[in-house]
DRENDO-1510 file (C-alpha; in Angstrom, 1 decimal, always signed):
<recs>
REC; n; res; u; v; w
REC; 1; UNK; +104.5; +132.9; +82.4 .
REC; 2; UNK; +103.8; +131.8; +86.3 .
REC; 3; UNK; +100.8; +130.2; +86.8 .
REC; 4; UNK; +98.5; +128.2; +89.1 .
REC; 5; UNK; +95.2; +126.6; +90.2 .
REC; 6; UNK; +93.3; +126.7; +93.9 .
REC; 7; UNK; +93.3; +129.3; +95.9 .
REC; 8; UNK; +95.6; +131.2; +96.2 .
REC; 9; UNK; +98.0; +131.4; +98.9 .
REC; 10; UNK; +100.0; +134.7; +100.3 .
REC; 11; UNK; +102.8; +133.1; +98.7 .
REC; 12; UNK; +100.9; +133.2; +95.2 .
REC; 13; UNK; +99.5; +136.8; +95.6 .
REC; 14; UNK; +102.9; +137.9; +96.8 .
REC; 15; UNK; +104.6; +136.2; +93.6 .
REC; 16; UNK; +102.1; +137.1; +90.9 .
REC; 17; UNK; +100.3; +140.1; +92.3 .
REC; 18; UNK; +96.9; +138.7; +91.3 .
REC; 19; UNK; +94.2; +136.3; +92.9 .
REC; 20; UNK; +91.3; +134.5; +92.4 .
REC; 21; UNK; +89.8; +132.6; +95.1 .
REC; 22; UNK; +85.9; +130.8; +95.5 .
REC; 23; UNK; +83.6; +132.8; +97.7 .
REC; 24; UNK; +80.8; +130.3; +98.2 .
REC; 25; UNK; +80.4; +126.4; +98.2 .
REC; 26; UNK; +77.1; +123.8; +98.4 .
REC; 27; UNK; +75.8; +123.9; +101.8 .
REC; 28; UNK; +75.9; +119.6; +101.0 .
REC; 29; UNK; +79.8; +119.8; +100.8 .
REC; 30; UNK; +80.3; +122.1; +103.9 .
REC; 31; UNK; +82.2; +119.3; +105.3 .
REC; 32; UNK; +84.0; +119.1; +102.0 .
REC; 33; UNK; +87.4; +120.7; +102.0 .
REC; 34; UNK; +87.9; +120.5; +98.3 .
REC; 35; UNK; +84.7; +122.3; +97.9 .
REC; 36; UNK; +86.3; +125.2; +99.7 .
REC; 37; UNK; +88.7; +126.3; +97.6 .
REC; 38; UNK; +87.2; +124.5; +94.3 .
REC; 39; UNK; +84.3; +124.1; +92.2 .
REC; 40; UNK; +83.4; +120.8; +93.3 .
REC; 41; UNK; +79.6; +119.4; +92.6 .
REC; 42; UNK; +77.3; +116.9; +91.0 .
REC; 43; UNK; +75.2; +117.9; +88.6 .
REC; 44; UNK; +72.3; +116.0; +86.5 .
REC; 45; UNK; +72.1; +117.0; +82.7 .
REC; 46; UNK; +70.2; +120.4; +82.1 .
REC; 47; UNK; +71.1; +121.3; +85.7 .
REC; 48; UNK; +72.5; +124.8; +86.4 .
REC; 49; UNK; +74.7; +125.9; +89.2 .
REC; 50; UNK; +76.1; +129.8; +90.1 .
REC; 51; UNK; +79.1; +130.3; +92.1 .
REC; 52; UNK; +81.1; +133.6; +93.1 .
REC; 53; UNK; +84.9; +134.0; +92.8 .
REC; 54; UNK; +86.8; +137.2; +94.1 .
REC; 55; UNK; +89.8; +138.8; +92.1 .
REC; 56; UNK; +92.5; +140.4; +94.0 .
REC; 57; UNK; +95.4; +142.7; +93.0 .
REC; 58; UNK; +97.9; +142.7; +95.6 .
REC; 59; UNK; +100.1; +144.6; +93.6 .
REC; 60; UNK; +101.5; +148.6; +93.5 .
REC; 61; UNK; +100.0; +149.2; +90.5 .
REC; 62; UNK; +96.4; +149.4; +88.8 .
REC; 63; UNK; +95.9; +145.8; +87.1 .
REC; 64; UNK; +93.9; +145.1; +83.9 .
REC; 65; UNK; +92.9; +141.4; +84.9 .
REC; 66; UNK; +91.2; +139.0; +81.9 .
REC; 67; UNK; +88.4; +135.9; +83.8 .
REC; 68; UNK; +87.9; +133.3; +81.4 .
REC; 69; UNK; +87.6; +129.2; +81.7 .
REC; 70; UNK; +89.8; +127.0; +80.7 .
REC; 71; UNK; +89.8; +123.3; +80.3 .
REC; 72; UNK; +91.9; +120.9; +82.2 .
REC; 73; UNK; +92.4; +117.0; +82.2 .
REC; 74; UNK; +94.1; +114.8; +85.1 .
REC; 75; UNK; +97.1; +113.3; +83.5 .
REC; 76; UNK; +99.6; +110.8; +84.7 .
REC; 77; UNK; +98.3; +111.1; +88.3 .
REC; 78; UNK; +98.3; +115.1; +88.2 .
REC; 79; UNK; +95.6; +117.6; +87.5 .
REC; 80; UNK; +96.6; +119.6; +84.3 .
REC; 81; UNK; +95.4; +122.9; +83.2 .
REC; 82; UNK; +95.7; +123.0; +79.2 .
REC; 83; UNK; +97.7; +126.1; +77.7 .
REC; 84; UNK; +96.1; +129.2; +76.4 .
REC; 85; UNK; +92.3; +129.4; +76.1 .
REC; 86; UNK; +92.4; +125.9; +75.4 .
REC; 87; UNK; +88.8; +125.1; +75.2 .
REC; 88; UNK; +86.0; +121.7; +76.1 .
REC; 89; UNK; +82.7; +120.7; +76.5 .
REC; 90; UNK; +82.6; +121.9; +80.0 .
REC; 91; UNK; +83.9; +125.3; +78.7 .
REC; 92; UNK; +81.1; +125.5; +76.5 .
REC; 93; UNK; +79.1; +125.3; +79.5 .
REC; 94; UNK; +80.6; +128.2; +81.7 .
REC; 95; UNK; +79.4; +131.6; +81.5 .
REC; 96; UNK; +80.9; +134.8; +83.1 .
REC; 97; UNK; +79.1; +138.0; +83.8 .
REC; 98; UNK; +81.7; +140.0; +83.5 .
REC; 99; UNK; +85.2; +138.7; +81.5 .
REC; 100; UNK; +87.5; +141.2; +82.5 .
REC; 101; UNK; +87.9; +143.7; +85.7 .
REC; 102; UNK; +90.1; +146.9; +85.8 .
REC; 103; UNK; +91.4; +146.8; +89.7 .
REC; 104; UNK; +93.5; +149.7; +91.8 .
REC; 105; UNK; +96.1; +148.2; +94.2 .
REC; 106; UNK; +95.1; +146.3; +96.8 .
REC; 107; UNK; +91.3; +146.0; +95.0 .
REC; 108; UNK; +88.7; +142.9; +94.7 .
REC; 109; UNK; +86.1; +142.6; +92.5 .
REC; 110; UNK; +83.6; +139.4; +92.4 .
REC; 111; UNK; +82.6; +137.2; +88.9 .
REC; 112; UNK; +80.0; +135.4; +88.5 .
REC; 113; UNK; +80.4; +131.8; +87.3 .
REC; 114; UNK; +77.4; +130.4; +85.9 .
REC; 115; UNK; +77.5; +126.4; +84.4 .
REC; 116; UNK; +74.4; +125.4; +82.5 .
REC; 117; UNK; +75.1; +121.6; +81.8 .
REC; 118; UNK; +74.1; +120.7; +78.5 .
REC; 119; UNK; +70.8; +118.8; +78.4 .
REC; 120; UNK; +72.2; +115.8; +76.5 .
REC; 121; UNK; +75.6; +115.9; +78.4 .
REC; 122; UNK; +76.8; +112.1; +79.2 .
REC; 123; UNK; +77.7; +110.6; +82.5 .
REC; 124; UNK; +81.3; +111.3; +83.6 .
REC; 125; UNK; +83.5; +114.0; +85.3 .
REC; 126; UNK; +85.0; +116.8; +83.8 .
REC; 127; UNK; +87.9; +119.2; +84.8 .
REC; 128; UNK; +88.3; +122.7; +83.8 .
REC; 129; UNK; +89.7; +126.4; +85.5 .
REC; 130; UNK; +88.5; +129.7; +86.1 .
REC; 131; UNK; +91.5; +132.0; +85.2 .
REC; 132; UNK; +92.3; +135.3; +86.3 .
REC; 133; UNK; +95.3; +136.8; +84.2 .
REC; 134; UNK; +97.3; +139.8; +83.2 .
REC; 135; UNK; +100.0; +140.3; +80.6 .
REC; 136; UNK; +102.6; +143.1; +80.2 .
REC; 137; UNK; +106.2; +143.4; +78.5 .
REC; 138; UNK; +108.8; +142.6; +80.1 .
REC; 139; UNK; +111.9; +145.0; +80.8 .
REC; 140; UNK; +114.2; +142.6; +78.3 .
REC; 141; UNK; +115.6; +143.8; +74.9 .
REC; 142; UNK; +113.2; +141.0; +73.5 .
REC; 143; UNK; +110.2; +142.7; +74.7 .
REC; 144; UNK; +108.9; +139.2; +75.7 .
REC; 145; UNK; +105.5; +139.6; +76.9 .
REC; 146; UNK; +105.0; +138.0; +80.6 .
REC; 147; UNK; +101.8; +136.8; +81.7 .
REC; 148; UNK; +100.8; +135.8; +85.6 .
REC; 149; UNK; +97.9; +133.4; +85.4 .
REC; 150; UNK; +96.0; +131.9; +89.1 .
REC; 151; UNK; +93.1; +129.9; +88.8 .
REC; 152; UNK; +90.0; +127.7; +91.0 .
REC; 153; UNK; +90.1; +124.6; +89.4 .
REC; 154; UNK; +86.5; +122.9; +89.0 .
REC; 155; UNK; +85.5; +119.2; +89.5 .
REC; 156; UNK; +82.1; +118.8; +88.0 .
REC; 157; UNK; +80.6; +115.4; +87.7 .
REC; 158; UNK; +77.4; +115.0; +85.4 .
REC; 159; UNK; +74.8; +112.1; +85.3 .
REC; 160; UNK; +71.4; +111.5; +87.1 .
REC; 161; UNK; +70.6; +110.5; +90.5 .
REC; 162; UNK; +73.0; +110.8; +93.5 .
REC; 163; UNK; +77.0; +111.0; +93.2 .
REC; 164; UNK; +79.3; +108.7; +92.4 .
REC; 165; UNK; +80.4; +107.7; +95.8 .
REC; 166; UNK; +84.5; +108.4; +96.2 .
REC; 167; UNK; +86.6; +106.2; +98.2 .
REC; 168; UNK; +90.6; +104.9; +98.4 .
REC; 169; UNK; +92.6; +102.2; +99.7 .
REC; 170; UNK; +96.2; +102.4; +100.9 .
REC; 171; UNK; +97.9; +98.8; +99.8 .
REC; 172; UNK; +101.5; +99.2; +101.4 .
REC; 173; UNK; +104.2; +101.9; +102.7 .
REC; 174; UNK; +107.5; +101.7; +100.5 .
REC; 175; UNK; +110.5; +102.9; +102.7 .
REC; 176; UNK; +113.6; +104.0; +100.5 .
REC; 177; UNK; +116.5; +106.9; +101.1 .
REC; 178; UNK; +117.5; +108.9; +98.0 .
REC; 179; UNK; +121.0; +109.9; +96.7 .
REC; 180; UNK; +121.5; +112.4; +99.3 .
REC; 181; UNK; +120.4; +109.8; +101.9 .
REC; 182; UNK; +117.2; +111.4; +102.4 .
REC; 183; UNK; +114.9; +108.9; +103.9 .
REC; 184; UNK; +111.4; +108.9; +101.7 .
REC; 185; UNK; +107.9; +106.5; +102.4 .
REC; 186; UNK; +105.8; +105.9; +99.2 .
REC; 187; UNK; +102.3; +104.9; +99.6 .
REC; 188; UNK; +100.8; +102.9; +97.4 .
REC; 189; UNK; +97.4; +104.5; +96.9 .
REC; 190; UNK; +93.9; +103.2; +94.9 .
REC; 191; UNK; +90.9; +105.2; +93.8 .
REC; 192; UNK; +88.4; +102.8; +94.8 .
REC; 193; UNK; +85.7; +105.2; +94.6 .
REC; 194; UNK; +84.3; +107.3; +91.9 .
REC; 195; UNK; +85.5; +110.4; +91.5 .
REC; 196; UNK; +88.9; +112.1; +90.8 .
REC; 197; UNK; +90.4; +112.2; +94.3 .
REC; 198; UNK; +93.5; +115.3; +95.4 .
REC; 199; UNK; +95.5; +113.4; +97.9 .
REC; 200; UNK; +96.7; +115.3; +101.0 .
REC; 201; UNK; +98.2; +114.3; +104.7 .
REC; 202; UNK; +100.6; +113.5; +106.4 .
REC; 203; UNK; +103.3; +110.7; +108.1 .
REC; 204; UNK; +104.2; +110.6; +111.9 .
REC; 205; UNK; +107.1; +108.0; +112.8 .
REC; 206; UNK; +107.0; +107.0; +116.5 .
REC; 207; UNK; +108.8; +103.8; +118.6 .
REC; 208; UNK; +111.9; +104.7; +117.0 .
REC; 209; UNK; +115.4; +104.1; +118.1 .
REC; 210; UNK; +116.0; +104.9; +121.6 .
REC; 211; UNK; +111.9; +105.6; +122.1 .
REC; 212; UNK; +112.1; +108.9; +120.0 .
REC; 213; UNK; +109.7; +109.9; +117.7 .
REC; 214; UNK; +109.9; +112.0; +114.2 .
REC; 215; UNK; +106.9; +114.6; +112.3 .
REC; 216; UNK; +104.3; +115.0; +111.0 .
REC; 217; UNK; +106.1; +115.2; +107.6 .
REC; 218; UNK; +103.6; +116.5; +104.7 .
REC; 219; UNK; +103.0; +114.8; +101.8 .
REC; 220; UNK; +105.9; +116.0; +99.5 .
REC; 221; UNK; +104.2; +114.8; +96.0 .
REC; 222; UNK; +101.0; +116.3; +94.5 .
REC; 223; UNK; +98.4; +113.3; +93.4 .
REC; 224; UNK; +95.4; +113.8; +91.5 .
REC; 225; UNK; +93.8; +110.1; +90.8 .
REC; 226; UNK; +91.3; +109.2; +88.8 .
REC; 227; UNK; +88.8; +106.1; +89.6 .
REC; 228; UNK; +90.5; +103.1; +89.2 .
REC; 229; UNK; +93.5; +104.5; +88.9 .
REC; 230; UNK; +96.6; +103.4; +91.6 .
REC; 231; UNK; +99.3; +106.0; +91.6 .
REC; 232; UNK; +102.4; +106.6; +95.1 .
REC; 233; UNK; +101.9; +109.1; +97.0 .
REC; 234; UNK; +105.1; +110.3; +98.3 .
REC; 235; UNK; +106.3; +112.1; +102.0 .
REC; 236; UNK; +110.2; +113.4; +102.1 .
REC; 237; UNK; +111.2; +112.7; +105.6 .
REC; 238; UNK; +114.5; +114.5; +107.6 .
REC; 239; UNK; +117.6; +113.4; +106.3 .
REC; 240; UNK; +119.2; +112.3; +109.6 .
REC; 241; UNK; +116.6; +109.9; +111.1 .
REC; 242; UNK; +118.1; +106.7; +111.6 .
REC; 243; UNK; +117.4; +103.8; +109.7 .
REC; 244; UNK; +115.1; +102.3; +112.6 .
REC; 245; UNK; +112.9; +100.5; +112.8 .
REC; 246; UNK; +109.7; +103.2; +113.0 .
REC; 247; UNK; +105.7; +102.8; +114.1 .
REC; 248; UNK; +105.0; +104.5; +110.8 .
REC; 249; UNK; +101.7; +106.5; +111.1 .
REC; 250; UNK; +100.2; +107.7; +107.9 .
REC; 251; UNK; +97.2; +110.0; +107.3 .
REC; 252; UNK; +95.6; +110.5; +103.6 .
REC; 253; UNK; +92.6; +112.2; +102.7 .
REC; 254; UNK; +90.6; +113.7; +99.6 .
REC; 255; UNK; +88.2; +115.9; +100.4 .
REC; 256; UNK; +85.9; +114.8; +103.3 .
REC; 257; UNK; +87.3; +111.4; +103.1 .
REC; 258; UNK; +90.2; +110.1; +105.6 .
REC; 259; UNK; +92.0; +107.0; +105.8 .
REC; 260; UNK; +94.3; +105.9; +109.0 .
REC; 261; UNK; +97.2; +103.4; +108.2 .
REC; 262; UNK; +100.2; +102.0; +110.6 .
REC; 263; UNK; +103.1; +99.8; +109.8 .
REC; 264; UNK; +106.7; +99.3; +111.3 .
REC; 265; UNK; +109.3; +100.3; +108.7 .
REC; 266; UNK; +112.7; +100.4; +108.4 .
REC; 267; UNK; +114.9; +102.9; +106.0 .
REC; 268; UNK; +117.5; +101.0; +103.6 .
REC; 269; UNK; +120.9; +102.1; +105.1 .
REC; 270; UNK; +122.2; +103.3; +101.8 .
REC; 271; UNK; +121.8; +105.7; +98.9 .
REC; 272; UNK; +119.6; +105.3; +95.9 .
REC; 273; UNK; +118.2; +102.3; +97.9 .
REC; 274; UNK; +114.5; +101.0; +98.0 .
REC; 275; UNK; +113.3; +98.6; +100.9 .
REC; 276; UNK; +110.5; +96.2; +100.5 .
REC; 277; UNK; +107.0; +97.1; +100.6 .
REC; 278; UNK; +104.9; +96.8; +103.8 .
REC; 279; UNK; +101.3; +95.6; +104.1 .
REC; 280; UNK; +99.8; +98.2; +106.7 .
REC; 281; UNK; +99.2; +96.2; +110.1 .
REC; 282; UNK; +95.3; +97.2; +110.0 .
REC; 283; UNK; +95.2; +95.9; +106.2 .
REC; 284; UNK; +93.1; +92.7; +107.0 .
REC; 285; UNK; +90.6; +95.0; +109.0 .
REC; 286; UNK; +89.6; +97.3; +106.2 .
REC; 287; UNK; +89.0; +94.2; +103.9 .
REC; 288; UNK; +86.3; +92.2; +105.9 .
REC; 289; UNK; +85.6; +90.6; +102.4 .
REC; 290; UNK; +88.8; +89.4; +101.5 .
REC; 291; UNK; +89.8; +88.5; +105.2 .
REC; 292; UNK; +86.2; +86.5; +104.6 .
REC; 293; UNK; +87.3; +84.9; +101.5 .
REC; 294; UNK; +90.9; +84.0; +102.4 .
REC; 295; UNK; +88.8; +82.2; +105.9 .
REC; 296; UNK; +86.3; +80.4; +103.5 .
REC; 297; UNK; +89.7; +79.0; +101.7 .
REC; 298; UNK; +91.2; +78.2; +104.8 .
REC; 299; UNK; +88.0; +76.4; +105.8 .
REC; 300; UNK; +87.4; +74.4; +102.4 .
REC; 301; UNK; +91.2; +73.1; +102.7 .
REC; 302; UNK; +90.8; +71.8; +106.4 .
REC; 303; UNK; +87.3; +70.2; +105.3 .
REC; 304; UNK; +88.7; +68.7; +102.9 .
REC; 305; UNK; +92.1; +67.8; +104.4 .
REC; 306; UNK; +89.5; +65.9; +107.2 .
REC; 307; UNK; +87.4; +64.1; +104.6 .
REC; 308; UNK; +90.8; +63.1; +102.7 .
REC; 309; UNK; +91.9; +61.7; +105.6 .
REC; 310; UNK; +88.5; +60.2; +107.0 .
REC; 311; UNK; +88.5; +58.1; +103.4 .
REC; 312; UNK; +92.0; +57.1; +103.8 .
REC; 313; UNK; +91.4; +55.5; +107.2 .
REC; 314; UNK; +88.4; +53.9; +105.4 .
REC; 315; UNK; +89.9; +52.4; +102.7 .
REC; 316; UNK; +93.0; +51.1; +104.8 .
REC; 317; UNK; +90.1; +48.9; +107.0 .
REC; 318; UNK; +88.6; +48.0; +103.8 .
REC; 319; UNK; +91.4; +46.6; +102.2 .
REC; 320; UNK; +92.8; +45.1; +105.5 .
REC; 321; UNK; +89.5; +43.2; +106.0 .
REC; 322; UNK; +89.8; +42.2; +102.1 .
REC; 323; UNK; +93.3; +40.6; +102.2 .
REC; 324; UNK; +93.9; +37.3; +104.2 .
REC; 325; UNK; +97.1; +38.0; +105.7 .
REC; 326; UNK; +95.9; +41.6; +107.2 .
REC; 327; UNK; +99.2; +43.1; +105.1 .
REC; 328; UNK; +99.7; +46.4; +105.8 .
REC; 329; UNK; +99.0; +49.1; +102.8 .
REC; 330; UNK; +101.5; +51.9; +102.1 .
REC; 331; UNK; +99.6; +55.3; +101.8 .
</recs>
């Protein structure tokens, strides 16, 4: 069975022959990239929202193609569509006008998607799909039935009043070469904010050896995270850059949001070797709080280091004033 989720790419419609794809977004989240190709929105319980997706048959042939939702979950740091009609609250809240659309080669044909949140629904994000799929045997002796399944995933977040802002911090770049000497830069990324976030971007090495500079690489590794939740977020680099050291240059975003980090890295000389991680050199900069507290610290010791001190030159007089012979005490 091939399958997938977003929309789809020529590579997808030239693979599976179907595709699905959103046709309309909030004009709130037109800055929203997510919102593009998702169903991404905030909704209040008892709210209801419509949204248009377009099925496509790229294929020869006339295609029988089933629309349905499907419930998803995000699961060890990647969004995860459940198998079959797997079903969930939020599926109990999606309604399709039509659930099935007969197309000729090279056809479209829209769906409406209607989700009426139930009136009780509690606060929190859910995840779900809207699949478009079509089965037929395959030419095997086993007659094995293949299916082709694409999908727009949805994001919906339910509770009153305004969104859940979302947010992320990049802790530290983790430079390491793999088995085939592939050099490799993990970030160490936090959901800081709160909704699910899909991490995207991209890694640009500069200052290198000799002046030269290397990229943009893409982020190799697909992360989904959910608030609170600290995952790496991987970029696969050309296997014949030297070791350096690099201006490392890294660019993450989720949606609308975009963080900026820099550090200067260096690649472990051998295989199957991970180098130490590196604090970003802007780190202190985008923690005004913690840069705060650490100065308070700092502060408090020297006060106190000063007062210690004052009280020791205090009691030395005192005690030289109190003893007759003026001996000296040992501090």
């Amino acid at each position: 069975m091939n399958s997938g989720t977003g929309a789809p790419a020529e590579e997808d419609n030239a693979k599976n022959s179907i595709g699905i794809r959103l046709l309309e977004m909030p004009v709130n989240r037109a800055d929203d990239p997510r919102a593009q190709v998702y169903i991404v929105d905030h909704l209040a319980p008892g709210a209801v929202i419509k949204r248009h997706v377009l099925v496509t048959n790229s294929s020869p042939a006339p295609q029988h193609i089933e629309v349905f939702p499907g419930a998803a979950g995000i699961d060890d740091d990647a969004f995860n569509a459940l198998a079959g009609r797997a079903t969930s609250e939020l599926t109990s809240w999606i309604s399709l006008d039509r659930t099935a659309v007969d197309l000729p080669p090279g056809g479209s044909e829209k769906v409406l998607v209607t989700i009426a949140v139930d009136p009780i629904a509690s606060t929190g994000e859910r995840y779900g799909v809207i699949w478009a799929e079509t089965s037929a045997p395959s030419n095997t002796p086993d007659n094995v039935l293949m299916v082709t399944r694409v999908g727009v995933r949805i994001y919906l977040d339910v509770g009153p009043g305004g969104e859940p802002p979302p947010s992320f911090d990049v802790g530290s770049l983790t430079p390491s070469r793999d088995g085939d000497r592939r050099p490799a830069v993990v970030a160490s990324v936090h959901n800081t904010g709160g909704r699910a976030l899909d991490m995207v971007g991209e890694l640009s090495l500069s200052d290198g050896p000799g002046g030269v500079s290397a990229g943009p690489f893409p982020v190799s590794t697909a992360v989904t995270l959910l608030p609170g939740r600290t995952a790496g977020v991987r970029t696969v680099l050309d296997q014949h850059l030297p070791d350096g050291p690099w201006k490392a240059r890294l660019t993450l975003r989720s949606g609308f949001i975009e963080k900026v980090v820099t550090a200067t890295i260096t690649f472990p000389a051998s295989a199957n070797t991970v180098g130490g991680p590196v604090r970003p050199e802007n780190w202190f900069e985008r923690h005004p709080l913690l840069s705060a507290g650490l100065g308070m610290l700092v502060g408090a010791a020297l006060v106190g280091t000063f007062f210690a001190r004052r009280w020791l030159v205090s009691r030395r007089r005192t005690r030289d004033e109190e003893s007759p012979q003026g001996s000296l005490i040992e501090v």
